[in-house]
Structures are given as structure tokens and as C-alpha cells.
C-alpha positions as CSV (number, residue, x, y, z in Angstrom):
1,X,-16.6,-28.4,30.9
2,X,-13.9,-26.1,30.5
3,X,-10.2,-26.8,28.8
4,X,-6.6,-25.7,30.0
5,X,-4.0,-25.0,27.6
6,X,-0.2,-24.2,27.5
7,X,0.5,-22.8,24.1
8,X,3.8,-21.1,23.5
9,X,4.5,-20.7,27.4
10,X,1.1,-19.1,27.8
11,X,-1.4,-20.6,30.1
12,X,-4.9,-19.9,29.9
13,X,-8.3,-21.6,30.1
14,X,-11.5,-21.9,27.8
15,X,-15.0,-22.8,28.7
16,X,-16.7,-25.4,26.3
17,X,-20.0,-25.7,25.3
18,X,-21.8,-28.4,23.8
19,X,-20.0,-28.6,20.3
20,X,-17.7,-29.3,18.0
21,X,-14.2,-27.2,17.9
22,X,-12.0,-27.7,15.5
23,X,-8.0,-27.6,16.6
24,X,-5.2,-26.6,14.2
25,X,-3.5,-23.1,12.6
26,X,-6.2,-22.5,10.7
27,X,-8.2,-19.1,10.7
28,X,-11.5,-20.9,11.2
29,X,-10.1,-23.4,13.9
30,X,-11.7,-22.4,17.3
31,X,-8.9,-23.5,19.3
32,X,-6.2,-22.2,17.3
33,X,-2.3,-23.3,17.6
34,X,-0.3,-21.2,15.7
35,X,2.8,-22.9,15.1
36,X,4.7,-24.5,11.2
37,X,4.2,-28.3,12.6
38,X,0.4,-28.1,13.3
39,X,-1.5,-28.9,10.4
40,X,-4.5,-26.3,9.5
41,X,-7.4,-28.7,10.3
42,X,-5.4,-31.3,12.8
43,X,-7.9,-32.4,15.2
44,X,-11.5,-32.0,16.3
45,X,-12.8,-31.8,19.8
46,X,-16.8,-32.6,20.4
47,X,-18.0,-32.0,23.6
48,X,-22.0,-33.3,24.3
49,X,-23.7,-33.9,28.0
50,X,-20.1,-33.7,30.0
51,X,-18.3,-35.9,27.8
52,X,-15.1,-35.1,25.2
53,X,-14.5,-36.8,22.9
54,X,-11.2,-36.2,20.9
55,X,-9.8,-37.4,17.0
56,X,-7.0,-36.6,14.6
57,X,-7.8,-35.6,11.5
58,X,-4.9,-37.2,9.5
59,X,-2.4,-34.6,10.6
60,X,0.9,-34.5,9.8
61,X,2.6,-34.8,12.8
62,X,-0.1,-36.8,14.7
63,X,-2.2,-36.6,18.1
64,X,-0.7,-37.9,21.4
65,X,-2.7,-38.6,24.6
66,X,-0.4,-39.5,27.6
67,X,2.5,-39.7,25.3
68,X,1.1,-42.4,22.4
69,X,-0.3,-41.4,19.6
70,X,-4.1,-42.0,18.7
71,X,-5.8,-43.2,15.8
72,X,-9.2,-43.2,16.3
73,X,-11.9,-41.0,18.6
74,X,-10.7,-41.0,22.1
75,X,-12.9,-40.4,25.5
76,X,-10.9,-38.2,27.5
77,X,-11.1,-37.3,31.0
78,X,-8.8,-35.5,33.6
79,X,-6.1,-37.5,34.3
80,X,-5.6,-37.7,30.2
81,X,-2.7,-35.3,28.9
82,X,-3.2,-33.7,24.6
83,X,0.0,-33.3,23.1
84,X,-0.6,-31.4,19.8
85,X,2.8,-30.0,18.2
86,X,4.5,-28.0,21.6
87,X,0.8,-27.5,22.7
88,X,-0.2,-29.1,26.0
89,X,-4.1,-29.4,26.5
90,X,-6.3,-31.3,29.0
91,X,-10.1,-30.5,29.8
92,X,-11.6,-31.4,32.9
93,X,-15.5,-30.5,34.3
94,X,-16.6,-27.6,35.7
95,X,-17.3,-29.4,39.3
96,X,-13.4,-30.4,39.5
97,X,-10.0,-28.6,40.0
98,X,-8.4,-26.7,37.6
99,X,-5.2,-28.7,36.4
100,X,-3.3,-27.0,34.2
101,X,-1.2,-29.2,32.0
102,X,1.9,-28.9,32.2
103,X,5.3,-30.6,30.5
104,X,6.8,-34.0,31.7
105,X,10.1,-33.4,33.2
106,X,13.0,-33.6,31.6
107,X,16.6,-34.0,32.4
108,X,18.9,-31.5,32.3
109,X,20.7,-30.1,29.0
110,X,23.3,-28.4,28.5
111,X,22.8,-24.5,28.2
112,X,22.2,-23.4,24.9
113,X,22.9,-20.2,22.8
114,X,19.6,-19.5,23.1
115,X,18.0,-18.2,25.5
116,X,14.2,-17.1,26.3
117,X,13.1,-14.4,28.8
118,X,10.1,-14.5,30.6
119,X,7.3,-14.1,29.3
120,X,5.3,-11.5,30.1
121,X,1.6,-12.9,31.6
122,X,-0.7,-10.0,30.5
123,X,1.0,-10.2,27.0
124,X,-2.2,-12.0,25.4
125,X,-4.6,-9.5,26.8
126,X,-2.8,-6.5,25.9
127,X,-2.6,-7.8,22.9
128,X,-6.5,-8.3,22.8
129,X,-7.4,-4.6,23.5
130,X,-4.5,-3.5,21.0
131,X,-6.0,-5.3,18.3
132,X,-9.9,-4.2,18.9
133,X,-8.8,-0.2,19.1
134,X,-6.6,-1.0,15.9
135,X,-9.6,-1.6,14.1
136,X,-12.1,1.4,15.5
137,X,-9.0,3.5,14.3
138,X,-9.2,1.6,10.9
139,X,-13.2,2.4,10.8
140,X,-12.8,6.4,11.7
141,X,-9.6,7.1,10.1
142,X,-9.7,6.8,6.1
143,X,-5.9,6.3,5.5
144,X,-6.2,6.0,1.8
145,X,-8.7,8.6,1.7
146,X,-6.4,11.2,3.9
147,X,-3.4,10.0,1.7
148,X,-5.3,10.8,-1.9
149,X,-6.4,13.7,-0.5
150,X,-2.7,14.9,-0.4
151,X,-2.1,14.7,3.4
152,X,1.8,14.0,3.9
153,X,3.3,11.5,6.7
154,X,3.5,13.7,9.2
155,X,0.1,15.2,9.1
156,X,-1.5,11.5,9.0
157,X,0.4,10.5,12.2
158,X,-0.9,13.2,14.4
159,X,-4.4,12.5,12.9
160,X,-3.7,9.1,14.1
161,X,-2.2,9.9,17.4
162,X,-5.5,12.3,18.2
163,X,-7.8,9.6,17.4
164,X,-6.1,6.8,19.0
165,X,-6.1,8.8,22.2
166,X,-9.7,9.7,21.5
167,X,-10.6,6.1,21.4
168,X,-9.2,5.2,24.4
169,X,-10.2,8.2,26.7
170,X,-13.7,6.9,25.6
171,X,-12.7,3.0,26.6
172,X,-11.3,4.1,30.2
173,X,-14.3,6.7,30.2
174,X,-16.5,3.8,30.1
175,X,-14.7,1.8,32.9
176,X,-13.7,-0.8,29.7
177,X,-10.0,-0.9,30.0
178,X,-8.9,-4.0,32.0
179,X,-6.7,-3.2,34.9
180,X,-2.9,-3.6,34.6
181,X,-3.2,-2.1,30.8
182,X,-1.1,1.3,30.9
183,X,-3.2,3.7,28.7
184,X,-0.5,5.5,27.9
185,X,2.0,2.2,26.2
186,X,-1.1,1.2,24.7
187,X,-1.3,4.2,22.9
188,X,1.9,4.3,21.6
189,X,1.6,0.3,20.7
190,X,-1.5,1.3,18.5
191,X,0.1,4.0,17.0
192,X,3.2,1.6,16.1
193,X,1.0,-1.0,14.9
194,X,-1.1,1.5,12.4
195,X,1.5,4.1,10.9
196,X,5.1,2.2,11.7
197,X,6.7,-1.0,12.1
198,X,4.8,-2.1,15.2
199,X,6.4,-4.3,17.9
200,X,9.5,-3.7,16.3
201,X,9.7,-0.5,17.3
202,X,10.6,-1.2,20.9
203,X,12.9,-3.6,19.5
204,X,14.7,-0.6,17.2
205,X,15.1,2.0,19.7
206,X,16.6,-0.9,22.1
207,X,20.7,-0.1,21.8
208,X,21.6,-3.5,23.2
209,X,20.0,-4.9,20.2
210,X,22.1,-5.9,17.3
211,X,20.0,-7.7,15.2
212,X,15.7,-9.0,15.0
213,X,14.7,-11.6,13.4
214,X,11.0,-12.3,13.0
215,X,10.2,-16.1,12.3
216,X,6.4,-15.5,11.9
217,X,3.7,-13.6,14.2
218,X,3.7,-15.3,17.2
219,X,8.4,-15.6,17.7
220,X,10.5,-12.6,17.8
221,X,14.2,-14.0,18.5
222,X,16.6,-10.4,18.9
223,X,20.5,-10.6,19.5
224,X,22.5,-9.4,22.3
225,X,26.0,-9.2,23.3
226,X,26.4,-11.8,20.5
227,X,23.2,-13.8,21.6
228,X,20.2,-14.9,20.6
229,X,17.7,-14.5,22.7
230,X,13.5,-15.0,22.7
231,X,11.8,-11.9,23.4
232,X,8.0,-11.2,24.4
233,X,7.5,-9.1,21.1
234,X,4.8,-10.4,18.9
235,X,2.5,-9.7,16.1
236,X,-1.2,-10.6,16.4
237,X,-1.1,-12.3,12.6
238,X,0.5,-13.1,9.6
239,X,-1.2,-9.7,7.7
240,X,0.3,-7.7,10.3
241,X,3.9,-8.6,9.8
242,X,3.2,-8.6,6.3
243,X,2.0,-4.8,6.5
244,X,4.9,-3.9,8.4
245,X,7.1,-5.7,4.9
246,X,5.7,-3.8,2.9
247,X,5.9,-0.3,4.8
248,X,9.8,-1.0,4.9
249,X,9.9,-1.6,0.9
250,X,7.1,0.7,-0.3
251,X,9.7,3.6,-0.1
252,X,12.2,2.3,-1.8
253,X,10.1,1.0,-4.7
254,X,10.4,-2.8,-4.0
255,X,7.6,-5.2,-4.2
256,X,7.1,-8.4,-2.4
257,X,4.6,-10.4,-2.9
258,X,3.6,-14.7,-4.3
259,X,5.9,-13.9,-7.4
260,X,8.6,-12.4,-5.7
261,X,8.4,-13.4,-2.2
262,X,11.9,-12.3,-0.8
263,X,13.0,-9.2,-1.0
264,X,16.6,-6.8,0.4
265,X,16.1,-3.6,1.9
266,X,17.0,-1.0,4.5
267,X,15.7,1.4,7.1
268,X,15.8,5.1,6.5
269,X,19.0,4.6,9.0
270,X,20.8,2.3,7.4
271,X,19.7,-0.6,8.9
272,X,19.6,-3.9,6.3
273,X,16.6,-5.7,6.3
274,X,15.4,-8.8,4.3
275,X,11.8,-10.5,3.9
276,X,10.7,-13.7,2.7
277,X,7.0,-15.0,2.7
278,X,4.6,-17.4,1.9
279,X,5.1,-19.9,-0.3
280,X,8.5,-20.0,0.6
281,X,8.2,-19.2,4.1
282,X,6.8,-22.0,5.8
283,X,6.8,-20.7,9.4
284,X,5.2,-17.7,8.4
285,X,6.3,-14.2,7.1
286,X,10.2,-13.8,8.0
287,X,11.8,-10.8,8.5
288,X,15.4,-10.5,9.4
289,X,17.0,-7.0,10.3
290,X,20.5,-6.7,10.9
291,X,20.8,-2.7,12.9
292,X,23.7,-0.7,12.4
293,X,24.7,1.3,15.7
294,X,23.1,5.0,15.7
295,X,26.4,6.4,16.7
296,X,29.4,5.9,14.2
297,X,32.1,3.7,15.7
298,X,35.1,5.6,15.8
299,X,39.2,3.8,16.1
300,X,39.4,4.2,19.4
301,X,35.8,2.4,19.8
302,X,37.2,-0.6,18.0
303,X,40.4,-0.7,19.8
304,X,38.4,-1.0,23.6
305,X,36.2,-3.6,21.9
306,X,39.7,-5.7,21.1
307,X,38.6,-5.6,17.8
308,X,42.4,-4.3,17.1
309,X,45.1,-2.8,18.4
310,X,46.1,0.9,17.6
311,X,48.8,-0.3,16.0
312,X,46.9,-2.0,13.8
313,X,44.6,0.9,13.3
314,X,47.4,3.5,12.4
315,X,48.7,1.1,9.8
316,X,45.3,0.6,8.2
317,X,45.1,4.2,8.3
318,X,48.9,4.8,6.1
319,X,47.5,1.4,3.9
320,X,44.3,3.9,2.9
321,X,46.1,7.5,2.5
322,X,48.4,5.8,0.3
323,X,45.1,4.4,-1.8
324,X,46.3,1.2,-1.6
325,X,43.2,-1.3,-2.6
326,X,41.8,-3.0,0.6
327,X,39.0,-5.8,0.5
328,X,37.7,-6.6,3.7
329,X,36.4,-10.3,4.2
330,X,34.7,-12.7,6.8
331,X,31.6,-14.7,7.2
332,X,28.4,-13.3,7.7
333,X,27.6,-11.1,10.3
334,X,31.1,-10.6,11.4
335,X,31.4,-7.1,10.9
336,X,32.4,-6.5,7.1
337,X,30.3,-3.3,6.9
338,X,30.9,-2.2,10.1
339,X,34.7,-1.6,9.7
340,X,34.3,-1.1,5.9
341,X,32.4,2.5,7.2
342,X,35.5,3.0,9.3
343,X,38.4,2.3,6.5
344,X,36.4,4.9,4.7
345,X,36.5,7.4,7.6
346,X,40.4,7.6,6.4
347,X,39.7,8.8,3.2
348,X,40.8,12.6,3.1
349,X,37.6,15.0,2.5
350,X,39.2,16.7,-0.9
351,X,38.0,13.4,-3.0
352,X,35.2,12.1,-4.6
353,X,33.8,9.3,-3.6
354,X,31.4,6.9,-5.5
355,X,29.8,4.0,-3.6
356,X,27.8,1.1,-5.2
357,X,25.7,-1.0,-3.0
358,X,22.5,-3.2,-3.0
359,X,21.0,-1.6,-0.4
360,X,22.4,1.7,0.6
361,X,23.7,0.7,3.8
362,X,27.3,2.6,4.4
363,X,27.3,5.8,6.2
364,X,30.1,8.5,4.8
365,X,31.0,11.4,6.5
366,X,33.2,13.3,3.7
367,X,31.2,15.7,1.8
368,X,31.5,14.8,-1.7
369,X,29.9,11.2,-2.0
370,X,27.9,9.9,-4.3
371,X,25.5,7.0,-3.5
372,X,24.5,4.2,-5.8
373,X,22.0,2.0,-5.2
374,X,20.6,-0.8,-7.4
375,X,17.4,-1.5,-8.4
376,X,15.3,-5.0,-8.7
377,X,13.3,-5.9,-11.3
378,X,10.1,-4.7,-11.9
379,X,6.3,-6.6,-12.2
380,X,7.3,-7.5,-15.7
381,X,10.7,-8.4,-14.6
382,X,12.1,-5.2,-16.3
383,X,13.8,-2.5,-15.6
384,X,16.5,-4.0,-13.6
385,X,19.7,-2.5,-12.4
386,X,22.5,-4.9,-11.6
387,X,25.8,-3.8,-9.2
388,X,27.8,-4.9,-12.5
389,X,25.9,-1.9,-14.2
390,X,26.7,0.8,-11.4
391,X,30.1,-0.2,-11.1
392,X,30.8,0.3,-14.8
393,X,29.1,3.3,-15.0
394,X,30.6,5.0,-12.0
395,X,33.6,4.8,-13.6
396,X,32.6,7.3,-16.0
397,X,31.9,9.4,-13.2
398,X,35.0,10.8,-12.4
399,X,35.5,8.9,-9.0
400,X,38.9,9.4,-6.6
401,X,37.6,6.3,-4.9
402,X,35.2,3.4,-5.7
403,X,33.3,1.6,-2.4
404,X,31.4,-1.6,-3.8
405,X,29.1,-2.3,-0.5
406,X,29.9,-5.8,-1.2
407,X,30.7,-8.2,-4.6
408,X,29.2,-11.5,-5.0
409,X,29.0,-12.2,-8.5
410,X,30.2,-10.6,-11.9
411,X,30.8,-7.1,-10.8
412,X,34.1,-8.5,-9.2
413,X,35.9,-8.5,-12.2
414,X,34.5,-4.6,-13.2
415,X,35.9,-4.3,-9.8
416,X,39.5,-5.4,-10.1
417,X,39.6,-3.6,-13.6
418,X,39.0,-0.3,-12.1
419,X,41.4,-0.8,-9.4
420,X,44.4,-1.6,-12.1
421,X,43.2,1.1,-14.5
422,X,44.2,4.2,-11.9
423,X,41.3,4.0,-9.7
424,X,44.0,3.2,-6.8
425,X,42.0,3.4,-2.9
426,X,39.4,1.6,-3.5
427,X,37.3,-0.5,-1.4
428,X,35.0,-3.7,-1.2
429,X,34.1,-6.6,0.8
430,X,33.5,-10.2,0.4
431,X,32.6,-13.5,1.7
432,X,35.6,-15.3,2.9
433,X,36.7,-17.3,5.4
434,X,40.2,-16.7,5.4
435,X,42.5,-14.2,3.7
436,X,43.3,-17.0,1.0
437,X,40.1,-18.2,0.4
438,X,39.1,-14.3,-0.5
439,X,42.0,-15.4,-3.4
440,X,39.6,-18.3,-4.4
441,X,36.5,-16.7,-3.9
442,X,37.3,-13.7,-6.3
443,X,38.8,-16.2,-9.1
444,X,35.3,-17.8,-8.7
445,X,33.1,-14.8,-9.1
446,X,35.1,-13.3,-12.2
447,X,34.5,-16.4,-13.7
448,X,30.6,-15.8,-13.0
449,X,30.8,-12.6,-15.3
450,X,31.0,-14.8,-18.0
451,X,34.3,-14.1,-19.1
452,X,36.0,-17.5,-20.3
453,X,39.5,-16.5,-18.7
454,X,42.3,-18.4,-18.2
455,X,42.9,-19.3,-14.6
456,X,46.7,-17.8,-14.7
457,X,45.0,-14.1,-16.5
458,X,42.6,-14.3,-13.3
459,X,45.0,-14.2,-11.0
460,X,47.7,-11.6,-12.5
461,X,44.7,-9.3,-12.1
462,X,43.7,-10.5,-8.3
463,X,47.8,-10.0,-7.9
464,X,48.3,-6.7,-9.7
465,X,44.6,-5.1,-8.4
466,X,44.9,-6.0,-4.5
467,X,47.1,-4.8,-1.8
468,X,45.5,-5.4,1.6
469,X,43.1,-8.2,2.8
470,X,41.7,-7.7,5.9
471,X,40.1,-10.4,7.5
472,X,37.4,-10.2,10.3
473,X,35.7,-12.7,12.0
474,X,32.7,-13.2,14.6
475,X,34.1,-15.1,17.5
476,X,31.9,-18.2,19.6
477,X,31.9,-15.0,22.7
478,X,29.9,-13.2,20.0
479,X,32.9,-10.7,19.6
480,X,34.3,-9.1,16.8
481,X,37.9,-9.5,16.0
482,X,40.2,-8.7,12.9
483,X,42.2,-12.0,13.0
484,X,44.5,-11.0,10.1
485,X,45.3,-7.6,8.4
486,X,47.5,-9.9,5.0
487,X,49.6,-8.2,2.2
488,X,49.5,-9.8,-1.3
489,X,52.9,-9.2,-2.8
490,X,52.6,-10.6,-6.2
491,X,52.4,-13.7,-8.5
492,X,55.1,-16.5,-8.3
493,X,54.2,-19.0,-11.2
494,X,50.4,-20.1,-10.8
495,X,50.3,-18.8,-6.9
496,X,50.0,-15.5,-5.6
497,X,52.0,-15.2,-2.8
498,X,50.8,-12.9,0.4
499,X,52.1,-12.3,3.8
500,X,50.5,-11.6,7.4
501,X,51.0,-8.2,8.7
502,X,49.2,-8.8,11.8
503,X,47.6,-11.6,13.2
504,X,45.0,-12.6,16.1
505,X,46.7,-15.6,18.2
506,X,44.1,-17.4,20.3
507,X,45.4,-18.5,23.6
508,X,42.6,-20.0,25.2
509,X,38.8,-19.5,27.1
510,X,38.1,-18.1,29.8
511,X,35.7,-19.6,32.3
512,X,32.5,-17.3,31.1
513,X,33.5,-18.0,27.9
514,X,35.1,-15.2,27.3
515,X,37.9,-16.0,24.4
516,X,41.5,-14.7,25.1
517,X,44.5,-14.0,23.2
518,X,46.3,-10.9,21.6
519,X,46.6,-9.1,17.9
520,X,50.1,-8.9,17.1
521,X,52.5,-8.2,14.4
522,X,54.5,-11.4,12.7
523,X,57.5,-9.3,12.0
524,X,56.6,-8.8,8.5
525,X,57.2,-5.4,7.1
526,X,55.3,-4.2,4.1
527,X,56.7,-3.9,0.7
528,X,55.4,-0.6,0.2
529,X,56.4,0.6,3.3
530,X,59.0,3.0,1.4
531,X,56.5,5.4,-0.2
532,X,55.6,6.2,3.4
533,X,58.2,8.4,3.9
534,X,58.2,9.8,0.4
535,X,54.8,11.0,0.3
536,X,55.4,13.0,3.2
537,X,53.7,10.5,6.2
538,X,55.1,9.7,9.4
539,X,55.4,6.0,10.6
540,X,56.8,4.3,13.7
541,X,58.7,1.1,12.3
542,X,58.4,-0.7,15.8
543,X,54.7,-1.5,14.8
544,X,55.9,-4.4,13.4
545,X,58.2,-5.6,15.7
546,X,57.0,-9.2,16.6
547,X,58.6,-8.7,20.2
């Protein structure tokens, strides 16, 4: 008797023997489903004298044979379809035709943003003989050993390289390596999977990829061209993408583990990463890494994107020579950072630049910066180093300019202090969905510092502290647009008042989706726009000429 199965797009059959197997997501089931909605022990299979018997095991999602669910053993025969989870099974005898289950029809859905490619049908094998030379190298090559013994990184990854080819000149020697298996990819797939970050690898030198999130072994989903899309990439278990966790946060001396089981960090190139597993994980260790692009975007980049115009650019540019404060806001993933690295670029190479992030993710190119980074609680829960403390402490540090990666709590109000006490340039970003709701959102986190401030003191320092908001956001194309660069001009009673500079107008969709319209001035004219002349700068007026 033999059983066909379509788990997670992958077809394959299984002989069975006179026995029992146990069905579910846990380590000792012997037909194993790896997905959240099977329960660890969910059914059991017994197969004696040509005859299979099937039962749920008070799962919590149930059983289904031909679409109804069961609730007691059931004698199954060929015609009879399993439903477990997504899982499609059916067994059949070894004397009959092989039917492989397969999924009722359905009618047609609209096209979702997600999209999966195809999978890739020797993915499960390759994955096999990956996974049995990963453990020969584990048996010959002592990595704790080699690393007490003093060996540095690079010396322990051409020991690794060697014997991983070693292993498998002896497999193909032996006529063991299955056909269609490239020796050479395998290689460098064990070598990812034992001394870096595994599949992801692939995924990281991929330019068209913007961002990879991992929702357990078995689903890779990766972005592109503002997409998400399924990939083939895989882990073979939950302790593999939990080693490649902790390779990303070993370095920069963050812990993850059951008491603190979500963690930030970053790639050695900038790229920002965050973890969360078990308990709080339900689908599985999570990894989500957003990648910053390895070239740095310049103006003109932006400007062929449609992020902006080069109007738009050159008056950013004046806003930051003349130190005016800029915060730049927008919803997640729209690009704060991004464009925050490229305000920056304006900042002449004579200052001295101190920049406070939670994960060192911005990318300088002047040549005197200092970088802050803050630091998570220890074991104990000690030892911790808040953004509030770095920002108050760089200002004993002599700074020209102050960059806060980002403010989402207390350290806004250390922020707008330095900004009205002659630290004039200086640069953030926030969470906002419009350039008056940064107003709001900055009243609210001041009033997280525990400060009990009047509402009207609040906002004489948001009024006096900030020039520019400049707003970004991530359009339903998956483009990025600045759809508002806003002046705040001061306080008028309880309400600080602010114009629009520049504007995105929307003017409709194309037929691939594509969204159209055009950044343009509203006419306004800055108040400042006096000391542009006076500090010796050169501006073209008909910038904001709303014709």
C-alpha cells in the first residue's frame, strides 16, 4: 500500500508498511506536515493486511475525508480524499494506479498581491543530500574546538570550504550523488548553511530584493518591485533558522532566546533585521529583514524613480545648508531611512556629526561621524542603554549636527530641546501619516518622557524646534513618493500653523496599476527664504511657481 501526498505544492509518494504512523508537526510524527494549523499529534494512520484505517486525534482544526469531517476511525480506500490543514493525502494499493490527490477546483479570484513562483521539483531532494553532508561536516569539523583554539572567521571558513568539497568529491566518487544535484551549488548551499545565513544568502546578494521575510522553515515570502512574492527558499527546521538568528545577533551582543524572544538588529551592511520566536511565534521562528540597497541612492536616482522632482531636491538641499531642522515622516516601510541617508548627503564635510540609532542602520559619507548605537538589556535585565540616554549625552559631545535614526518614545522631547538650544540642522524621523499627524504624534511621545507638560508648552517647543516636515509615503504600485515637503511657521493661539511647499497630486491609475500624477509647488514661498541670499546661496524663485 503506498500513500500520495501534496504538502506545500510538493507532490511525492510514501510506501506503507504494516503499522501505525502517526500524522501531525511533530518531530516524532512519521508523516510529518509542517504547517501552524496542524496540531503536533493530529491524526493516526494504521495500515494491516491491505487495509487503512484512518482517525483524528482530537485535533484542533479537525480531519476531512471527501470534504466532511470525521469523528471516529475511518476505512479508506481510493476514491476517498484526506484533507489535513492545506495537506492533501489519499493511499491507494500497490496493484492500482497512482492518483495523486489533488485540490477541488475553485472559481476564479481576483489576483492578489501575492504572488508564488514555481516551485522548484527537485527542491525536497536537494534539500535531503544538503542536510546529510551538513552533518558529516558537523562530525569532522570541531567548530567550537577550532574557535577556542583561536582560529579567526576567515580561517574556519576555508577549513569548511576544503572539507565540504572533500565530502562530496567522496559522495560523487562513490556514484552517491543523485542526478540533477549540481555539485558545485551544493557546495556553496552547505557552506551557507554551516558558517553564514544559509538560504538567505541567495536571497541577500539578489538586487531585485527589497525585503525577506521568513515565517518559519518551510515559507520564505521576499519583496519585489513593491511585491510580495513566495519564493522556493527554505530551511530544513526550526534549529536552522534559529542558528542563522543567532549568527546575526551574536556580533552585536544581543541575545534571543524563551525570555527575550524578539530581538532588533542589523547586517554588517546595514541591513535591519528583526527576530521573534517561540513562544511568541506561533508559525515558527520569524525573521524579517528589510535590505538597504548596496549602492547609495544619489538625487538624481530619486528624481528618475518620481520620487521628487529636482526642484524639490534643490530646495531640500538650501532647507539643510541653512541647518534648518527637518523630520522626515511616513508609514512603515515607505522610505524614512532611505531619504533620511540622502538629506544627510547635504550636510557639508567641515562638521561633526553625531548619529543616534537603535540599530546602526544610516550610511554617512562625510568624514567626521560619530555613531551611536543603543544597547538592550542584558540576562539580568541590566545594563541597558536607552536612545533617550545617547541623545542626551551626545549633546555633550560637541555635535554640528544631531541624526536620531528614528524617535518613538521619550527621547523626542531630548530631541526638540537640542534643536532650540543651538543645535540648528538636525535630523530625525517618525511615524506619521501625514505632515499634521507628525504634530500629534510628537506631542504624544513628549508626553511619554514623563514630563507632565502642558499641552500649549508642548507645542511652542514642536513650533519653535521644527522647520521642515517632509512626508513620504509607499504608494498601492509599491512606489515611493514624497507627497508633501510642509513648512511649520509658528504658533497661532493653541494651533501651530504650517504650509505646503510642495505637494504630490494624484491624477489617477493606469491600466497596470501604475499610479499617475505629478509633485508640484502650491505657490507657497518659504518664510526663510530671505537668509538664502544673505548667506551667500543661490536660488531660482520660479521653483515655486505653482504654474
Amino acid at each position: 500500500m503506498r500513500l500520495a501526498t501534496l504538502i506545500n505544492n510538493v507532490r511525492n509518494t510514501l510506501q506503507l508498511d504494516d503499522g501505525t504512523y502517526l500524522i501531525g508537526r511533530g518531530e516524532k510524527c512519521r508523516i510529518s506536515i509542517p504547517f501552524p494549523d496542524i496540531s503536533e499529534r493530529h491524526a493516526i494512520l494504521i495500515v494491516r493486511d491491505g487495509t487503512a484505517i484512518l482517525e483524528d486525534l482530537h485535533s484542533a482544526n479537525g480531519t476531512f475525508v471527501n470534504n466532511s469531517p470525521i469523528s471516529g476511525p475511518v476505512k479508506l480506500d481510493k476514491t476517498m480524499i484526506i484533507q489535513i490543514g492545506s495537506a492533501m493525502l489519499r493511499v491507494f494499493n500497490d496493484d492500482e494506479a497512482e492518483e495523486t490527490p489533488a485540490q477541488e477546483p475553485k472559481e476564479s479570484e481576483p489576483e492578489s498581491e501575492i504572488a508564488e513562483e514555481e516551485v522548484d521539483p527537485m527542491r525536497e531532494l536537494r534539500r535531503n543530500v544538503q542536510e546529510q553532508i551538513h552533518k558529516e561536516l558537523l562530525k569532522r569539523l570541531d567548530l567550537k574546538r577550532l574557535t577556542m583554539d583561536g582560529v579567526d572567521a576567515e580561517g574556519l571558513e576555508e577549513m569548511a570550504r576544503c572539507k565540504i568539497s572533500e565530502i562530496i568529491d567522496e559522495v560523487v566518487a562513490k556514484g552517491r550523488l543523485p542526478e540533477g544535484i549540481d555539485s558545485e551549488r551544493l557546495e556553496n548551499d552547505v557552506f551557507n548553511e554551516a558558517m553564514r545565513l544559509g538560504p538567505l544568502e541567495e536571497l541577500l546578494a539578489d538586487d531585485s530584493v527589497a525585503e525577506i521575510m521568513v515565517n518559519g522553515p518551510s515559507q520564505v515570502y521576499v519583496e519585489r518591485r513593491g511585491k510580495l512574492v513566495l519564493s522556493d527558499c527554505q530551511f530544513s527546521d526550526d534549529a536552522s533558522v534559529l542558528s542563522v538568528i543567532e549568527r546575526i545577533v551574536s556580533p552585536l551582543g544581543r541575545r534571543i532566546d524563551e525570555s527575550q524572544p524578539y530581538v532588533d538588529a542589523r547586517l554588517p551592511d546595514g541591513s535591519r533585521v528583526n527576530a521573534i520566536i517561540a513562544p511568541l511565534a506561533l508559525s515558527g521562528p520569524t525573521i524579517t529583514i528589510r535590505k538597504f540597497s548596496k549602492k547609495a541612492l544619489t538625487t538624481e536616482d530619486f528624481i528618475r524613480f518620481g520620487t521628487w522632482t529636482a526642484d524639490a531636491a534643490e530646495f531640500m538641499r538650501l532647507a539643510v545648508m541653512l541647518r534648518k531642522n527637518i523630520v522626515v515622516a511616513g508609514g512603515t516601510g515607505s522610505g524614512k531611512t532611505t531619504l533620511l541617508n540622502l538629506l544627510s548627503g547635504f550636510i557639508p564635510t567641515t562638521e561633526r556629526i553625531v548619529t543616534v540609532e537603535d540599530a546602526a542602520e544610516l550610511r554617512l559619507q562625510q568624514p567626521h561621524v560619530v555613531r551611536l548605537e543603543a544597547r538592550p538589556p542584558n540576562i539580568e535585565g541590566k545594563g541597558a542603554v536607552t536612545i533617550r540616554d545617547l541623545v542626551k549625552n551626545c549633546l555633550r559631545m560637541r555635535p554640528d549636527r544631531i541624526i536620531v535614526g528614528e524617535c518613538r518614545g521619550g527621547e523626542a522631547l531630548d530631541m526638540l530641546q537640542a534643536m532650540n538650544t543651538g543645535h540648528d540642522g538636525s535630523l530625525t524621523t517618525v511615524h506619521a501619516n501625514s505632515p499634521r499627524d507628525v504634530v500629534s504624534r510628537l506631542e504624544t511621545m513628549v508626553l511619554m518622557s514623563g514630563m507632565d507638560l502642558p499641552s500649549r508648552a508642548i507645542r511652542e517647543q514642536i513650533a519653535s524646534a521644527v522647520d521642515i516636515i517632509i512626508h513620504e509615503s509607499r504608494m498601492s504600485d509599491g512606489t515611493r513618493k514624497v507627497d508633501a515637503i510642509t513648512e511649520v511657521t509658528g504658533l497661532e493661539g493653541n494651533q501651530i500653523v504650517m504650509q505646503d511647499i510642495f505637494t504630490f497630486v494624484q491624477t489617477g491609475v493606469a491600466s497596470d496599476g501604475h499610479i499617475l500624477g505629478s509633485f508640484m509647488p502650491t505657490g507657497a514661498v518659504p518664510t526663510w527664504i530671505d537668509q538664502v541670499k544673505s548667506r551667500g546661496l543661490d536660488i531660482n524663485m520660479s521653483m515655486f511657481s505653482a504654474n
